[in-house]
Residue frames as qw, qx, qy, qz and C-alpha x, y, z in Angstrom:
[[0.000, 0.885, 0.465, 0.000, 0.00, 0.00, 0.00],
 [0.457, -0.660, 0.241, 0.546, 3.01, 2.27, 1.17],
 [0.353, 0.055, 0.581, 0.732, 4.51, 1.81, -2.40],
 [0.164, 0.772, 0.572, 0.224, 1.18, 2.54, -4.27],
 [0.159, -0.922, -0.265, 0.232, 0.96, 5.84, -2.30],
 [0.384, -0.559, 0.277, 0.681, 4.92, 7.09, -2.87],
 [0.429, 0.031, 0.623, 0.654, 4.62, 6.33, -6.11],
 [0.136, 0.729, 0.590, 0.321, 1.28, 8.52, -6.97],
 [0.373, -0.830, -0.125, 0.395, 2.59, 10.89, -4.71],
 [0.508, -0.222, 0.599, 0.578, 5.69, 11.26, -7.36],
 [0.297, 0.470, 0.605, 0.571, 3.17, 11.71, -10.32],
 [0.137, -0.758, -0.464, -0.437, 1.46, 14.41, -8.94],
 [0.482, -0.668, -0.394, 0.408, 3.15, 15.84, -6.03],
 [0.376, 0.534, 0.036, 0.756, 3.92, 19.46, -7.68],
 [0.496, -0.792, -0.315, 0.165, 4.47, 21.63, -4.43],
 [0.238, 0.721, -0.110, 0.642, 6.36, 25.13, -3.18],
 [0.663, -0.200, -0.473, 0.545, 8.41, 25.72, -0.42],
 [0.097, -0.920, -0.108, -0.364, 7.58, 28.85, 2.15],
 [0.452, 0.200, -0.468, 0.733, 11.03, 30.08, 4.37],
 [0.354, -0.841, -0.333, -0.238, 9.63, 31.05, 7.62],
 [0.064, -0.843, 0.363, -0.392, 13.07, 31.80, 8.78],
 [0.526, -0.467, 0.640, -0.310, 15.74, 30.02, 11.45],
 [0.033, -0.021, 0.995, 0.097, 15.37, 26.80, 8.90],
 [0.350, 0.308, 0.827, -0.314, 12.07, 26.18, 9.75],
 [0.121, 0.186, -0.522, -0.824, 9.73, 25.91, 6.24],
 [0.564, 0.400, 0.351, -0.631, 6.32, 25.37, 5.18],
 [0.178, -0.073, 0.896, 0.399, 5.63, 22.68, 2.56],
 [0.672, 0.445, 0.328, -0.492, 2.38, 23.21, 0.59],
 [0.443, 0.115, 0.874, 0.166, 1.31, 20.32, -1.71],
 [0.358, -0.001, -0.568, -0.741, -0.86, 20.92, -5.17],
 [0.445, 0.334, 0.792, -0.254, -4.27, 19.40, -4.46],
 [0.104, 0.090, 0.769, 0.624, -5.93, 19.09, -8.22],
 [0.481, 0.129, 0.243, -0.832, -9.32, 20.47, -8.80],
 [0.207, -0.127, -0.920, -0.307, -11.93, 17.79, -9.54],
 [0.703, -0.215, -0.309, -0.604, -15.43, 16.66, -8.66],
 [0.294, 0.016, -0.951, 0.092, -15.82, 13.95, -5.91],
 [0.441, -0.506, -0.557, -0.489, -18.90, 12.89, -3.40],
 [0.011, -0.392, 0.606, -0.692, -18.91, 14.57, -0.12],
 [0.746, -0.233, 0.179, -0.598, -20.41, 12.78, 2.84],
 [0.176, 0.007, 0.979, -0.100, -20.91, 8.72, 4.15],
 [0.513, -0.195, -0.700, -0.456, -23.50, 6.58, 2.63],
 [0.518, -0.415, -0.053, -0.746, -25.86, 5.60, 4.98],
 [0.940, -0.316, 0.066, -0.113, -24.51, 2.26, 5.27],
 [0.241, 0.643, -0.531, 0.497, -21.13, 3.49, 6.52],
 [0.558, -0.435, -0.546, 0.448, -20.12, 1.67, 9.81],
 [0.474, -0.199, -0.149, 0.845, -19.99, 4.76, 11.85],
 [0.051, 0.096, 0.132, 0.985, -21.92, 7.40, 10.18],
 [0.078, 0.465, 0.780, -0.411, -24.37, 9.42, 11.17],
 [0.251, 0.791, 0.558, -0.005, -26.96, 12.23, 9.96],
 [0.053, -0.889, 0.181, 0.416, -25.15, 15.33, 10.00],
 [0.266, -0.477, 0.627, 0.555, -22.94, 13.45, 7.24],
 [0.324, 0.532, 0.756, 0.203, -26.38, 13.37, 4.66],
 [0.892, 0.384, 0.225, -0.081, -27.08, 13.37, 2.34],
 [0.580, -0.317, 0.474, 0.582, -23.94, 12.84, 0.22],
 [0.232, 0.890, 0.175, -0.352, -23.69, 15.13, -2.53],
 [0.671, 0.467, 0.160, 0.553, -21.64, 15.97, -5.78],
 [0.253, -0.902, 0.102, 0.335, -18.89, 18.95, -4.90],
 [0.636, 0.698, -0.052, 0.324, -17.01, 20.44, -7.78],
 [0.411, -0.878, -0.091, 0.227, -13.86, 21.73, -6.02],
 [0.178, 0.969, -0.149, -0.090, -11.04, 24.12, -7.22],
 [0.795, -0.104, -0.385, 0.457, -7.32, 23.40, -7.32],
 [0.253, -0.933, 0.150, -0.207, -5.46, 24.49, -4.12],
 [0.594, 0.239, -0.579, 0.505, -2.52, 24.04, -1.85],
 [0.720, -0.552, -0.215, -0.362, -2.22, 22.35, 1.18],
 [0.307, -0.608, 0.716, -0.155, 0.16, 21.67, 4.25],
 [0.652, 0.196, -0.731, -0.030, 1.81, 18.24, 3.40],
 [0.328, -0.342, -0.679, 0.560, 1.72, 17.99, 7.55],
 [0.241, -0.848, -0.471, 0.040, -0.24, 19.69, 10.16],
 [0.191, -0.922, 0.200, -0.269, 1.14, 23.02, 11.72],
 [0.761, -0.063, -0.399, 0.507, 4.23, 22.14, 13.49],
 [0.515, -0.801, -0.170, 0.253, 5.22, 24.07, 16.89],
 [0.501, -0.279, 0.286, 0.767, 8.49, 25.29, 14.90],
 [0.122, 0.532, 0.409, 0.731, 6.21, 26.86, 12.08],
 [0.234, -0.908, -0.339, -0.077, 3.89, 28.44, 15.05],
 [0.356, -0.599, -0.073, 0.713, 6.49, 29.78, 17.01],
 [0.375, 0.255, 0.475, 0.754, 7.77, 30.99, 13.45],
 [0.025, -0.495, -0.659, -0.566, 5.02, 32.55, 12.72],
 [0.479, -0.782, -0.369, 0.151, 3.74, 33.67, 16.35],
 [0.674, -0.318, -0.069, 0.663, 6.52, 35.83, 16.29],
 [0.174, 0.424, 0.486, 0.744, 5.18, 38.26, 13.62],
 [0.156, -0.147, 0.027, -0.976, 3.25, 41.17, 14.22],
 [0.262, 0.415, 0.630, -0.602, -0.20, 41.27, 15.81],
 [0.012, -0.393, -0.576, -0.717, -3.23, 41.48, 13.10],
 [0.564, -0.450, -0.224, -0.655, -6.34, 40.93, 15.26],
 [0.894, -0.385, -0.183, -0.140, -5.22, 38.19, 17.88],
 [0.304, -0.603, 0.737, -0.006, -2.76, 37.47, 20.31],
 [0.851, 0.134, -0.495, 0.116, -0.67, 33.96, 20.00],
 [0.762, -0.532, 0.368, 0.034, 0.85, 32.00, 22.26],
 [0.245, 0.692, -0.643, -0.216, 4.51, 31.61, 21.61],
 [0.361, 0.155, -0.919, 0.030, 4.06, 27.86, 22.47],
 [0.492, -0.373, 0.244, -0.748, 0.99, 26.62, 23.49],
 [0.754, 0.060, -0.623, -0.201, 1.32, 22.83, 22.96],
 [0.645, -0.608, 0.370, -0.276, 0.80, 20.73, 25.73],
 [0.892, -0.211, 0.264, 0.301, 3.23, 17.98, 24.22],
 [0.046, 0.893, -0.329, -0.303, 6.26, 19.67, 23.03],
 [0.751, -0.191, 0.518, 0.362, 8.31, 19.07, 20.11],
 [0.251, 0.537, -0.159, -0.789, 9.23, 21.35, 17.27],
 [0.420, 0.143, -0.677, -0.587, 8.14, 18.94, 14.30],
 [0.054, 0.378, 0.879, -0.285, 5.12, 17.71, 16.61],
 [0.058, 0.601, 0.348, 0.717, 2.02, 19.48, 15.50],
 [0.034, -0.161, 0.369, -0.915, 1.47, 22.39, 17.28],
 [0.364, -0.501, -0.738, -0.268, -2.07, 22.04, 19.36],
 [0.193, -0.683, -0.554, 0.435, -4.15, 23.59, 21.93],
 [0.190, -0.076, 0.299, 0.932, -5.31, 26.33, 19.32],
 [0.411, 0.476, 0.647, -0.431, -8.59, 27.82, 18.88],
 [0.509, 0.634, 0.491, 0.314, -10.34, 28.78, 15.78],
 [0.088, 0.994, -0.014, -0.062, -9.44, 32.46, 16.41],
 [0.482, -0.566, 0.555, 0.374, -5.95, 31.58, 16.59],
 [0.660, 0.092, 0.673, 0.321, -5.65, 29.41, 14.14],
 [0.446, 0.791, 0.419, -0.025, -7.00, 32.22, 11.87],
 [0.086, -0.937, 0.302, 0.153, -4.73, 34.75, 13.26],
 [0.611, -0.373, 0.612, 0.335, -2.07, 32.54, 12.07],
 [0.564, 0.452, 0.523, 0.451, -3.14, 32.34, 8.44],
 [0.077, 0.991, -0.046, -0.098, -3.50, 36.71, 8.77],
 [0.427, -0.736, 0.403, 0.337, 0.39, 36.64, 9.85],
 [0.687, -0.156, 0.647, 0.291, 1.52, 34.26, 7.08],
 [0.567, 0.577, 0.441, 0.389, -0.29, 35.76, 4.50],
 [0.172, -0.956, -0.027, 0.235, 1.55, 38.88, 5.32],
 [0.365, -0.585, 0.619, 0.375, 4.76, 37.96, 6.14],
 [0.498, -0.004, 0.704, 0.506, 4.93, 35.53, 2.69],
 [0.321, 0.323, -0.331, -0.827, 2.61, 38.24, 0.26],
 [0.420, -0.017, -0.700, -0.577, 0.14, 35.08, -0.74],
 [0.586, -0.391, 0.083, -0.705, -3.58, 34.26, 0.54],
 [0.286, -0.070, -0.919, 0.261, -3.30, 31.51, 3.38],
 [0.448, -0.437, 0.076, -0.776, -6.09, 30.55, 4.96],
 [0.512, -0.025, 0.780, -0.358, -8.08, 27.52, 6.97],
 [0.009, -0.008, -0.902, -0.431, -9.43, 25.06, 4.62],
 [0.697, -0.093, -0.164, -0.692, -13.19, 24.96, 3.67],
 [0.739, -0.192, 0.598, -0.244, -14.92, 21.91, 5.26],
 [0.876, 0.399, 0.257, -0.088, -15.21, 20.26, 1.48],
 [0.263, 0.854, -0.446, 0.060, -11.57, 20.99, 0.62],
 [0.364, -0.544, 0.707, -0.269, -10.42, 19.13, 3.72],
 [0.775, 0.083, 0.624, -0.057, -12.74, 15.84, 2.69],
 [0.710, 0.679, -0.111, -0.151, -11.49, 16.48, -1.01],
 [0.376, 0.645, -0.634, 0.199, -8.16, 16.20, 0.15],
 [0.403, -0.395, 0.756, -0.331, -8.01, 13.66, 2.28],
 [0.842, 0.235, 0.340, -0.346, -10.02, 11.29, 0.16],
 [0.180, -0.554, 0.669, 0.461, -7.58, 11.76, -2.35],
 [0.514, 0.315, -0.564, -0.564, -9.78, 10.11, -4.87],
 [0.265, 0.007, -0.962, -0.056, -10.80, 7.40, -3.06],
 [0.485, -0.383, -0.368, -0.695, -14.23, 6.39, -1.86],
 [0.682, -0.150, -0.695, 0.168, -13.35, 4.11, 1.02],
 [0.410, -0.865, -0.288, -0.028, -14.02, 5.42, 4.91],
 [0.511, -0.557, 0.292, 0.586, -10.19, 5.75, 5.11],
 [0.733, 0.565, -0.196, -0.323, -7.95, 6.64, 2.35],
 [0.370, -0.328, 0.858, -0.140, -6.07, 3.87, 3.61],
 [0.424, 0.027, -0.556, -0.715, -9.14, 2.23, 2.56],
 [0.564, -0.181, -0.779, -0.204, -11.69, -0.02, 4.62],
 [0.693, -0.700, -0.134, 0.105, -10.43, -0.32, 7.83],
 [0.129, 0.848, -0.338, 0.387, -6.85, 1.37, 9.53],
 [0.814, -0.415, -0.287, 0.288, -4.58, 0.02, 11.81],
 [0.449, -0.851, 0.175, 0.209, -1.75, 2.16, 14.71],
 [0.682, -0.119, 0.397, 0.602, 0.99, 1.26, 12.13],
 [0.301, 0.607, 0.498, 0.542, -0.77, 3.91, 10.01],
 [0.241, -0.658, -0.031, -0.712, -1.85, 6.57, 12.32],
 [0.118, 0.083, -0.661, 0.736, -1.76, 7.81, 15.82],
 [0.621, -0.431, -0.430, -0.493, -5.40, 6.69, 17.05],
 [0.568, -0.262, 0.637, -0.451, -6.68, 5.36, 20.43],
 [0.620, 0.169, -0.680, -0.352, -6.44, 1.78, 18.85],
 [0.194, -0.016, -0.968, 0.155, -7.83, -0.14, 22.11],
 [0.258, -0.514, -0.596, -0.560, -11.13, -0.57, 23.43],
 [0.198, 0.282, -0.443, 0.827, -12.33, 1.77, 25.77],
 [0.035, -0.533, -0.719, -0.444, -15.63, 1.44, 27.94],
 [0.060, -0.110, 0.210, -0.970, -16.83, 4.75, 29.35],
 [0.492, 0.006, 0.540, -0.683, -19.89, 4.11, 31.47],
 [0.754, 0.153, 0.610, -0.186, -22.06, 2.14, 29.59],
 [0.519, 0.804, -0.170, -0.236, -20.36, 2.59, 26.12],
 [0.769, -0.191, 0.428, 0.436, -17.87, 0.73, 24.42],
 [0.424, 0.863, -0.063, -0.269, -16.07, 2.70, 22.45],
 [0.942, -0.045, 0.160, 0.293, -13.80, -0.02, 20.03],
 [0.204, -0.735, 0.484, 0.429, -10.01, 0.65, 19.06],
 [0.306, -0.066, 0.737, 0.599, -10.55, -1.01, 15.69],
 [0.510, 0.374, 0.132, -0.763, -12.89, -0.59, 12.51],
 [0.758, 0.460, -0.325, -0.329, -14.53, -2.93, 10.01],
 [0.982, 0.040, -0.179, 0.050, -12.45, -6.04, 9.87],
 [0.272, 0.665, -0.487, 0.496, -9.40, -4.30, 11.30],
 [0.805, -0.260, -0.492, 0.207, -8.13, -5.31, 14.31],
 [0.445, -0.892, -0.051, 0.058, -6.56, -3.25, 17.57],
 [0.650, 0.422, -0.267, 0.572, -3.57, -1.97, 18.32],
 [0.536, -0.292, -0.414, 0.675, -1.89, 0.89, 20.62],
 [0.138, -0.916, -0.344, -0.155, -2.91, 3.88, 22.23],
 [0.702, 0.155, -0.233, 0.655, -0.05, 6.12, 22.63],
 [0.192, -0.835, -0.417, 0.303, -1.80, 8.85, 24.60],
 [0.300, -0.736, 0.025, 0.606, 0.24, 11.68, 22.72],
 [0.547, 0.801, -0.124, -0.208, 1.18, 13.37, 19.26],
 [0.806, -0.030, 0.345, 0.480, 3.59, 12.02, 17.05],
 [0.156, -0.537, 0.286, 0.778, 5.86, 13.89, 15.29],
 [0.540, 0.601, 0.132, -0.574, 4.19, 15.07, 12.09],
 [0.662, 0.347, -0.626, -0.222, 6.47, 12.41, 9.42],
 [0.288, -0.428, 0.844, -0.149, 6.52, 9.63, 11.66],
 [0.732, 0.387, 0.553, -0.097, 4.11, 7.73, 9.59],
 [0.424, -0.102, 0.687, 0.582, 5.19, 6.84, 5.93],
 [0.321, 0.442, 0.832, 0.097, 2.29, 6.61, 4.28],
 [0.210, 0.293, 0.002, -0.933, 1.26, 9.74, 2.75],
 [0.671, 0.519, 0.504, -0.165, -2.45, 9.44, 0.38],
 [0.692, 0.294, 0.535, 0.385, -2.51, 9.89, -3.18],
 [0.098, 0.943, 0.233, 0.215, -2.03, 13.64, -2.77],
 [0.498, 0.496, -0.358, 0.614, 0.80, 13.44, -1.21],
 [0.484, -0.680, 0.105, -0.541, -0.93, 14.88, 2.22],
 [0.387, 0.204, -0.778, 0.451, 0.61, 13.33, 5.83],
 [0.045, 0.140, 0.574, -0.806, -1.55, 12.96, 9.31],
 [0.399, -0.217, -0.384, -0.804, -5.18, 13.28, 7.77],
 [0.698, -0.457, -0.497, -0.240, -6.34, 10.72, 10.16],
 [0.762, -0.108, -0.304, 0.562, -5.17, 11.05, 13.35],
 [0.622, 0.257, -0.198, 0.712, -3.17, 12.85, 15.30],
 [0.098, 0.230, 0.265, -0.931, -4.78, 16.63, 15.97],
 [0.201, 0.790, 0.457, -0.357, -8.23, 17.70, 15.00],
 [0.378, -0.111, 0.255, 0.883, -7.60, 20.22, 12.31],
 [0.220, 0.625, 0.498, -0.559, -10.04, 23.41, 12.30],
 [0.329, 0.364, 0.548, 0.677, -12.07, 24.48, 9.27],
 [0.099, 0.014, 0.080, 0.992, -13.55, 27.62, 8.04],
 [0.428, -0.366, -0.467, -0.682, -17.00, 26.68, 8.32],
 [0.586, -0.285, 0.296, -0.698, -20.15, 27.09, 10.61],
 [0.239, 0.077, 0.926, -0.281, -22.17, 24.11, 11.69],
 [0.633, 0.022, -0.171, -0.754, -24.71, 22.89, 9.88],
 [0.729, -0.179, 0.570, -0.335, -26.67, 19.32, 10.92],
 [0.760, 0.204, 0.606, 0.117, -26.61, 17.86, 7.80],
 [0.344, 0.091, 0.606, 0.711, -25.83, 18.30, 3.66],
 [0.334, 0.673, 0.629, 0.201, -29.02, 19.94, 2.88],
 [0.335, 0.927, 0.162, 0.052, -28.52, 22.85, 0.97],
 [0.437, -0.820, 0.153, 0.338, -25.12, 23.12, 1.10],
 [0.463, 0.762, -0.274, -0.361, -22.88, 24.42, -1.44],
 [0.893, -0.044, 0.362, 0.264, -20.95, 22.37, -3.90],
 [0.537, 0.714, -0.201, 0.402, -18.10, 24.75, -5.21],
 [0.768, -0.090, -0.345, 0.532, -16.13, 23.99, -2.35],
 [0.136, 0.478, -0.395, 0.773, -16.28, 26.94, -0.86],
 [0.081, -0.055, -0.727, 0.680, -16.83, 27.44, 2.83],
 [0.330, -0.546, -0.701, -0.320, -20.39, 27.19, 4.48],
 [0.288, -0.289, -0.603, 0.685, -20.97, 30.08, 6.41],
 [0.010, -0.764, -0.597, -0.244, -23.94, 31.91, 7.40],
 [0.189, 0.526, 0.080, 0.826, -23.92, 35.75, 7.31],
 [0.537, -0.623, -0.082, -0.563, -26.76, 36.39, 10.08],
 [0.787, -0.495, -0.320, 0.183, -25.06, 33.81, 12.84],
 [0.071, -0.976, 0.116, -0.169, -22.58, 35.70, 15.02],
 [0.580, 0.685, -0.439, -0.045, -19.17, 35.20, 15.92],
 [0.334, -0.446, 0.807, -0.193, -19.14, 32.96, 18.23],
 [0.846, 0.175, -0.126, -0.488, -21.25, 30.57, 15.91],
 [0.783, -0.316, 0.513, 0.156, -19.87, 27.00, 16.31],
 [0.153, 0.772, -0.488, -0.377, -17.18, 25.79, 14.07],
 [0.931, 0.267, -0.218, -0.118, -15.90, 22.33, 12.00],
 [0.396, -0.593, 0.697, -0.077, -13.28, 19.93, 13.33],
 [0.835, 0.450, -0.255, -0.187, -11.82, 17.40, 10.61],
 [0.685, 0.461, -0.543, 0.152, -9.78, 14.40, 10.71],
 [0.880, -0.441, -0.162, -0.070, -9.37, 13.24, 14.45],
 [0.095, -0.846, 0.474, -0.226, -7.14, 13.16, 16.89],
 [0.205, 0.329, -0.863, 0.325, -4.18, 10.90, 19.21],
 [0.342, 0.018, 0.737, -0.583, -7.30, 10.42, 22.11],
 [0.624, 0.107, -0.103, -0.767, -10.23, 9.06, 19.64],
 [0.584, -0.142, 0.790, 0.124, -10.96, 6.00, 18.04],
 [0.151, 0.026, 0.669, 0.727, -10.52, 5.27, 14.43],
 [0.168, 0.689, 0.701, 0.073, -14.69, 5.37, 14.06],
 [0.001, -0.935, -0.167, 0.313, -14.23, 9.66, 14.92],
 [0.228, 0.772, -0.180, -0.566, -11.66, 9.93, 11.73],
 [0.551, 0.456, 0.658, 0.236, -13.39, 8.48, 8.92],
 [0.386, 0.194, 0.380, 0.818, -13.04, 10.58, 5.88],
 [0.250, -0.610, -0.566, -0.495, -16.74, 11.77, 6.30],
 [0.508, -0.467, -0.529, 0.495, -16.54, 12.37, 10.05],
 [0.121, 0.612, 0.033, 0.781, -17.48, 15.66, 11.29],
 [0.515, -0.639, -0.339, 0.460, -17.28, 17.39, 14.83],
 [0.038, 0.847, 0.123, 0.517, -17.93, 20.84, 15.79],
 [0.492, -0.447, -0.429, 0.612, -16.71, 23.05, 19.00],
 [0.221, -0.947, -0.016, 0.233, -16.74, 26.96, 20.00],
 [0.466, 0.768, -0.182, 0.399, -14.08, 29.11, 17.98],
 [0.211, -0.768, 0.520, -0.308, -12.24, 29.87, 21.37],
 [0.961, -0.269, 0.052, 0.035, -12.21, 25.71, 22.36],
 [0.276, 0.530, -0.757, 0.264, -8.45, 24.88, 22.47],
 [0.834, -0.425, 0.346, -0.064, -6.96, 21.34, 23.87],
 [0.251, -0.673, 0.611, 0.334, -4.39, 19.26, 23.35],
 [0.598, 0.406, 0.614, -0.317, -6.13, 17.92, 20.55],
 [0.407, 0.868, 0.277, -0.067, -6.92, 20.55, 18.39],
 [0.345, -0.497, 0.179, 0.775, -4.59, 21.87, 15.78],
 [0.474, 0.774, 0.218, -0.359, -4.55, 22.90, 12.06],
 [0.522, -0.139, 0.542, 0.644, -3.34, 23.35, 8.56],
 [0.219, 0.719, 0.125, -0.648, -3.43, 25.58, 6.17],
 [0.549, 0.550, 0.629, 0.001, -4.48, 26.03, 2.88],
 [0.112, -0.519, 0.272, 0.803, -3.19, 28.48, -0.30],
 [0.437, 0.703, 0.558, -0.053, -6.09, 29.28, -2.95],
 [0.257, 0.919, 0.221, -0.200, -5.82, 31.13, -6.00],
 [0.136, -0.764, 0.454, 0.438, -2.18, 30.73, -7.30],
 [0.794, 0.474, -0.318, -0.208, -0.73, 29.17, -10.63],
 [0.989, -0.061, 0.129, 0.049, 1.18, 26.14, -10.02],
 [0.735, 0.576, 0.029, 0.356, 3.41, 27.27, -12.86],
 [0.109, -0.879, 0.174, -0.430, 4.59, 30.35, -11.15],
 [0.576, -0.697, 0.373, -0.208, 5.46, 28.11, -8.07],
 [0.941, -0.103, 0.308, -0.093, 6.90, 24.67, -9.45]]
């Protein structure tokens, strides 16, 4: 599977390299504009309503962090000028500069795309919710893009079973089988495997906030990939959380999987990556 991935990664991985100073640099990946179906079928282990109906979404090309945020890009980056928000110069609660940086709210996480697209002159932002499942699917249809089921040799999951009052909540999916539960981030290459986009950490690892509100389900929601946000809710309107974390289990990051919180939430969870919309390849590659 490993092989499969390097090698599509190779056909298609055209990508540009951002200096953030001190060494520390900012890989963003081509993601290809295309068509794919957002959302879980209905008979998805795992899925529920808010991820209906599934839907056709046309979506631009962009560029994307090959990894999450790393604590060596925030500092980086935290070090810039004020826009609208403090930063913490280091708010992770497990420390390591090529760990991803976490315990970041949505308002951060914004202010962080303000600074960058200063300091580097091109538009960074937070990914749209349908970006994030465009890229991470990488063209595939399966709940991973792994593909079926996932195992801890792939990703940093809670891979044992856990039961929490009357809940079992398992540490495998689908015909997969358990594994280990390392109770902390991993550094942000410590898995091989990248998908077919080239992308690192989609499952796993941190949370990674998106630019859209909450909505319960698919109905009416746009399909040109841009962000889903309503004009009349105010700003403290909840927000989108993609792609699971170190403390879950594999069911809470399924491609389709969606989970909201408060713009200000921060744990050691929650981090991000960022997104660059609106540039020519050519210009960068």
């Amino acid at each position: 599977m490993t092989q499969t991935i390097t090698k599509h990664y190779r056909q298609t991985g055209q990508h540009f390299i951002e200096k953030l100073g001190n060494k520390v640099v900012l890989e963003m990946v081509l993601i290809r504009g295309g068509s794919f179906m957002m959302g879980a079928p209905e008979d998805e282990e795992g899925s529920s309503k808010d991820e209906y109906p599934q839907h056709q979404v046309t979506v631009p090309p962009f560029f994307m962090g090959k990894y999450p945020v790393t604590q060596a890009q925030w500092k980086a980056v935290a070090r810039l000028p004020k826009i609208k928000h403090q930063l913490k110069r280091d708010p992770s609660y497990f420390k390591g500069d090529n760990h991803p940086v976490e315990q970041v709210s949505w308002y951060d996480a914004v202010e962080f795309c303000a600074r960058l697209s200063r300091y580097t002159n091109r538009p960074y932002r937070l990914p749209s919710e349908a970006e994030w499942e465009y890229a991470c699917r990488a063209g595939t249809t399966t709940p991973f893009h792994f593909g079926e089921t996932i195992t801890t040799d792939l990703a940093n999951y809670c891979g044992i079973d856990e039961k929490i009052g009357d809940t079992l909540y398992k540490g495998s999916y689908g015909k997969g089988t358990t594994g280990e539960y390392r109770e902390e981030t991993t550094p942000v290459d410590y898995f091989k495997g990248a998908n077919a986009f080239g992308l690192y950490d989609m499952h796993g690892n941190v949370w990674e906030w998106c630019l859209d509100h909450w909505h319960g389900n698919y109905e009416d929601a746009p399909t040109n990939g841009s962000a889903w946000i309503e004009a009349e809710h105010n700003d403290n309107h909840y927000r989108v959380l993609r792609g699971g974390s170190w403390s879950n289990n594999p069911v809470s990051f399924r491609c389709a999987l969606r989970n909201l919180n408060n713009p200000d939430h921060d744990n050691a969870n929650v981090g991000l990556r960022v997104v660059c919309s609106g540039l020519s390849p050519r210009t960068l590659v």
